[in-house]
C-alpha positions, 0 to 999 in steps of 0.5 A: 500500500505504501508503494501505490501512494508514493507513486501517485505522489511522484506522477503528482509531483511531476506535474507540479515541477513542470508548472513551476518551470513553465512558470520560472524559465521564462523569468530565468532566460529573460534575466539572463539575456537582460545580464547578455545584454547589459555586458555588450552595451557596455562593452559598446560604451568602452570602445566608443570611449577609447575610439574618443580617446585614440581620435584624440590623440591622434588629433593632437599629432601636429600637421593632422587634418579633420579627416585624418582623425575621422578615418582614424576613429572609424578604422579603429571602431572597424578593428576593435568591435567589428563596426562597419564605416558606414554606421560610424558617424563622427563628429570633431568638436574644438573647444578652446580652453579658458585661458588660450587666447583667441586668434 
């Protein structure tokens, strides 16, 4: 007689673990591509700050022209992170410190 309760409540269990994971799996898989998704914008965020910083320095090299720090900046965003020139948009903004003296 024991034996016949415990397997009804195994076939009873069984259909409460598949409820409960049809309830939570969906939760689960959303958080975890949510974390996926997280990491890659930031690593986005990061290499569209170095770009920055290598467009900078690249643009303090004496001699060197708007458009040689643009095609800096958009090959050093196609060999980093595999980004296509053409969805790279860069824009050169000079903004004179405080105490230069205008010309």
């Amino acid at each position: 007689m024991n034996r016949r309760w415990s397997d009804r409540w195994r076939q009873g269990r069984r259909g409460a673990v598949t409820v409960e994971m049809a309830l939570v799996l969906p939760i689960f898989t959303m958080l975890v591509f949510g974390i996926i998704e997280f990491g890659r914008g930031f690593m986005i965020m990061q290499l569209v700050t170095n770009a920055a910083r290598e467009g900078c320095r690249r643009a303090i090299i004496d001699g060197s022209t708007n458009n040689d720090v643009s095609s800096y900046v958009q090959t050093f965003m196609q060999t980093s992170g595999n980004v296509p020139t053409s969805a790279t948009a860069v824009t050169i903004t000079v903004t004179p410190a405080a105490g230069n003296p205008a010309n």
